[in-house]
C-alpha positions as CSV (number, residue, x, y, z in Angstrom):
1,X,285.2,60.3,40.3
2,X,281.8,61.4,40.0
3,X,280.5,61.6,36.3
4,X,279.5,64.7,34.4
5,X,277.0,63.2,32.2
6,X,274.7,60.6,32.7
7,X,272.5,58.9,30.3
8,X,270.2,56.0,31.6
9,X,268.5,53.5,28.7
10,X,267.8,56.4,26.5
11,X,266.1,56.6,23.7
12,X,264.7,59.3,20.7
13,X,262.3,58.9,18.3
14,X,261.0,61.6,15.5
15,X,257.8,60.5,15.4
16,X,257.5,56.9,14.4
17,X,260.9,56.7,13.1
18,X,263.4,55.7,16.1
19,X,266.6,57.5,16.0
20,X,268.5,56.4,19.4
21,X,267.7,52.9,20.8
22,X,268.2,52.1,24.9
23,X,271.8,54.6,25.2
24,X,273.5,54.3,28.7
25,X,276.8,56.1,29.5
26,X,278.7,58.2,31.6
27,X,281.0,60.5,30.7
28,X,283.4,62.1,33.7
29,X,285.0,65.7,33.9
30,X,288.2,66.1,31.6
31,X,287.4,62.9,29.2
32,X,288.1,63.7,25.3
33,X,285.3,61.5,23.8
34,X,285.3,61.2,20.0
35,X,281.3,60.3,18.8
36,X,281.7,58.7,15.2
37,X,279.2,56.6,13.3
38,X,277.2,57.2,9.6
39,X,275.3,59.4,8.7
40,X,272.1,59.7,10.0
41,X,273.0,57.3,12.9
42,X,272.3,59.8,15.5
43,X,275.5,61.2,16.4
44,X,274.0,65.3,16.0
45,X,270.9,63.9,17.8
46,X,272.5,63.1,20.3
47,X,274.7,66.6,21.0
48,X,271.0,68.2,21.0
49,X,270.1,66.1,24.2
50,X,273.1,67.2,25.5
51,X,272.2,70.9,25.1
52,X,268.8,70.3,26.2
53,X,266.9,71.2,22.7
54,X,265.0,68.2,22.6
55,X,264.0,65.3,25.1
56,X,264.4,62.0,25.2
57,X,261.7,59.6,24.3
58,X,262.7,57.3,27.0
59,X,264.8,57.2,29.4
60,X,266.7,59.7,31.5
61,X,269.9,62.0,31.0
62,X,271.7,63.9,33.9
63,X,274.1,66.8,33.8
64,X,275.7,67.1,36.8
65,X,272.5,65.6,38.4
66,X,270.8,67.9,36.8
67,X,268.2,67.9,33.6
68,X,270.2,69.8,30.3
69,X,268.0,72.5,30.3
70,X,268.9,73.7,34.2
71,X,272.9,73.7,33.4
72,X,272.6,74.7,29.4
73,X,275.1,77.3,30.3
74,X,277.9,75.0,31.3
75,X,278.1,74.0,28.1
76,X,279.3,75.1,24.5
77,X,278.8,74.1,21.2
78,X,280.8,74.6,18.0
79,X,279.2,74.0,14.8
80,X,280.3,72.0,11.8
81,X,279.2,74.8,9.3
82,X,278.9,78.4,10.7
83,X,276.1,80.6,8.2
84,X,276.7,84.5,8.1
85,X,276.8,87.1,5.8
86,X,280.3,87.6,4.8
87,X,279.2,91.6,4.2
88,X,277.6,92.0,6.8
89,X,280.1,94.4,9.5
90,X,280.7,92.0,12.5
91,X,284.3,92.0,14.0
92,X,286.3,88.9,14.9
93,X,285.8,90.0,18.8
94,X,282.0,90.5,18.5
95,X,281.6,87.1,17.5
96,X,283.7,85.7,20.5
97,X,282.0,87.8,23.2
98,X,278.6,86.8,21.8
99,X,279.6,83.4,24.0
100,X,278.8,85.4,27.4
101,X,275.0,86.3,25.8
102,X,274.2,83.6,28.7
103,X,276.4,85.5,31.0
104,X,274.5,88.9,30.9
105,X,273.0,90.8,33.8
106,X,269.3,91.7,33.3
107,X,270.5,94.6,31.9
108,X,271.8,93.5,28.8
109,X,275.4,95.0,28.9
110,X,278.4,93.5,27.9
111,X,280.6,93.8,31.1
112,X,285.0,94.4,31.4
113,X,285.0,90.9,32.2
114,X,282.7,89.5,29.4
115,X,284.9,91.8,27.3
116,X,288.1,90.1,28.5
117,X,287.2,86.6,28.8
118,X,286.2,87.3,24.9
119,X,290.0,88.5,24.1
120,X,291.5,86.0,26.4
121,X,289.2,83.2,24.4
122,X,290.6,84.7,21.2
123,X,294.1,84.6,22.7
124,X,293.7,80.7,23.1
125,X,293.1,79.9,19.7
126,X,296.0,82.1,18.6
127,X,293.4,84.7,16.8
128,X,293.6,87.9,19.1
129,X,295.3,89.1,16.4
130,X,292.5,89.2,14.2
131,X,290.2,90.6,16.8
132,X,289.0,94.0,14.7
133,X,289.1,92.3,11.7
134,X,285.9,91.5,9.8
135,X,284.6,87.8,10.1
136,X,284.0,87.7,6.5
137,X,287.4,88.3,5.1
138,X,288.5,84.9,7.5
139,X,289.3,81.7,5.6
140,X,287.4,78.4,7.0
141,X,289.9,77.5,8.9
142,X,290.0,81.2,11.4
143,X,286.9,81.3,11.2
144,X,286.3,77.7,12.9
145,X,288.8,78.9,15.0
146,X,287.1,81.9,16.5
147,X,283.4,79.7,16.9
148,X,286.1,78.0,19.4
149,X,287.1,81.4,21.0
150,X,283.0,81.7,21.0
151,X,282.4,78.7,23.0
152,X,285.3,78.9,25.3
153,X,284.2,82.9,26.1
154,X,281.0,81.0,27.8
155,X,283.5,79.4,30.4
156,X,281.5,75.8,29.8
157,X,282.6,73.0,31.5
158,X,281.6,70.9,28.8
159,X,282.5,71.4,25.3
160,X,281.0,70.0,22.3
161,X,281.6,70.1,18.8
162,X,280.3,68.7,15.6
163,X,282.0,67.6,12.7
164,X,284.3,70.6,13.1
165,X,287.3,70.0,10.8
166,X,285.4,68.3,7.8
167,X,284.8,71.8,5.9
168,X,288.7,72.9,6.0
169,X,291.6,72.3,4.5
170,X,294.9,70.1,6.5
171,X,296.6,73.1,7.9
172,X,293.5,74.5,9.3
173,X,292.4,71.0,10.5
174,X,296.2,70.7,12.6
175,X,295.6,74.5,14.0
176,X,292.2,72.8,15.2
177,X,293.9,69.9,16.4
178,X,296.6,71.8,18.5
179,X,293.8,73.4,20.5
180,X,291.6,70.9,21.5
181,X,295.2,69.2,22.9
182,X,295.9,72.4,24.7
183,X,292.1,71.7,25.9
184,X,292.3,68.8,27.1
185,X,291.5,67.7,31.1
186,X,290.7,71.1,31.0
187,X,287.2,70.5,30.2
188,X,284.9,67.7,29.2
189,X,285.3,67.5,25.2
190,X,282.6,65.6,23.3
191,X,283.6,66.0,19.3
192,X,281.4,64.2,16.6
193,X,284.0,63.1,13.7
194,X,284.7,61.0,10.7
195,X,288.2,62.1,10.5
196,X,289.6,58.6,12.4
197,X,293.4,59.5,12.1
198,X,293.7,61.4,14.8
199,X,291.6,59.5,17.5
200,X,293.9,57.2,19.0
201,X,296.5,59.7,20.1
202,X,293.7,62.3,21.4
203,X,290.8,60.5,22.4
204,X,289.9,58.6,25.7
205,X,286.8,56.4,24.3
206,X,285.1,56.6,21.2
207,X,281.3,56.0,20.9
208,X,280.5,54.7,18.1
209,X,276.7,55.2,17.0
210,X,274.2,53.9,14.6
211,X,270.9,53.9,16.4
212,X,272.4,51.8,19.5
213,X,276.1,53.2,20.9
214,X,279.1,50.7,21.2
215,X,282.1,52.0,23.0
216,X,285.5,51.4,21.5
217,X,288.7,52.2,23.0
218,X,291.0,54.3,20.8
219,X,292.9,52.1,19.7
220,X,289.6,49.2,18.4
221,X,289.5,52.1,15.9
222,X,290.3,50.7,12.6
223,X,290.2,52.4,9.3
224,X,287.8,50.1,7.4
225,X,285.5,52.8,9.9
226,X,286.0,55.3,7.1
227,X,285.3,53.2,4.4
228,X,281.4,52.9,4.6
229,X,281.7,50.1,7.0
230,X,280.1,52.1,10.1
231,X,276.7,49.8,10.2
232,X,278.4,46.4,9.8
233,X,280.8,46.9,12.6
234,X,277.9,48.9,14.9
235,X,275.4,45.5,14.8
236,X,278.6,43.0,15.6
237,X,279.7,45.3,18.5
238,X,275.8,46.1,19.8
């Protein structure tokens, strides 16, 4: 099987301070790849190469042979915290179809289709219901749910997601779970977490990253992972 993601003795820097050190991987179509690590280790940086935002230092990264910023909309990206003004009027389904912005014709008009691969989206994370309903008056939990709709409305073929049950309470967090399941081999899912208890039933590899990247299977996972122990574990494994 040819991979979907390449990355070839990567590395990042801000300035003089090195954040990624000599990353190579591949990643191939349909993996569920958990990314955890400390804070700080690189773990967000390293979603932004992905999505072409910033470059890397050293070193080269393919997406299906291609640089990030020539396939950026083949991929998705769901936010850990999602900033909005709660009063402000924007429906459940206007968020959604905002994922097929990349999708417009040089007009600028939403399309039928835009419109219902935006419902359909909504549909998939069991929120179609809610589609006229304000954003604001969502708990956490829907409203993560419907930045999911957003992403999948963009038809990616790779999905990535930061951090995104850490600001919601259990229920929301298994509603969250239950999706990416119903995801999975569907698309390529890359999701930054330090919620461990999940990972060896969901996840294909982990990466675990703190400057360097060690791969773990799922099941290397301990929980001493989630007990500040991230940076003692990285340097035995790297």
């Amino acid at each position: 099987m040819h991979e979907i993601i390449r990355l070839n003795k990567i590395s990042f820097s801000y300035g003089q301070t090195p954040i990624l050190k000599d990353i190579s991987l591949c990643i191939y179509p349909g993996e569920f790849i958990h990314v955890i690590g400390p804070n700080g280790g690189g773990k967000t940086t390293l979603l932004k190469l992905f999505m072409g935002f910033i470059e890397p230092s050293l070193g080269k990264l393919t997406i299906n042979g291609k640089s990030p910023k020539q396939t950026q909309n083949k991929i998705a990206y769901v936010p850990q915290v999602f900033a909005f003004d709660k009063l402000f009027p924007t429906s459940v389904f206007e968020v959604a179809l905002s994922g097929r912005l990349s999708r417009l014709p040089w007009h600028g008009k939403y399309q039928e289709r835009d419109k219902q691969k935006a419902m359909d989206a909504l549909k998939q994370v069991d929120m179609d219901e809610f589609a006229h309903h304000p954003i604001g008056e969502l708990s956490g939990g829907q409203v993560q749910r419907v930045l999911i709709a957003r992403a999948l409305a963009s038809e990616p073929q790779i999905l990535l997601l930061d951090e995104p049950t850490s600001c919601i309470d259990h229920s929301a967090q298994l509603a969250v779970d239950k999706i990416l399941k119903k995801l999975r081999r569907k698309l390529t899912i890359i999701m930054v977490t330090h919620d461990l208890d999940h990972i060896g039933k969901d996840s294909d590899r982990v990466f675990c990253i703190h400057g360097r990247l060690s791969e773990l299977k799922p099941d290397e996972v301990c929980q001493h992972f989630s007990m500040g122990l991230y940076k003692e574990k990285a340097e035995v494994l790297a």
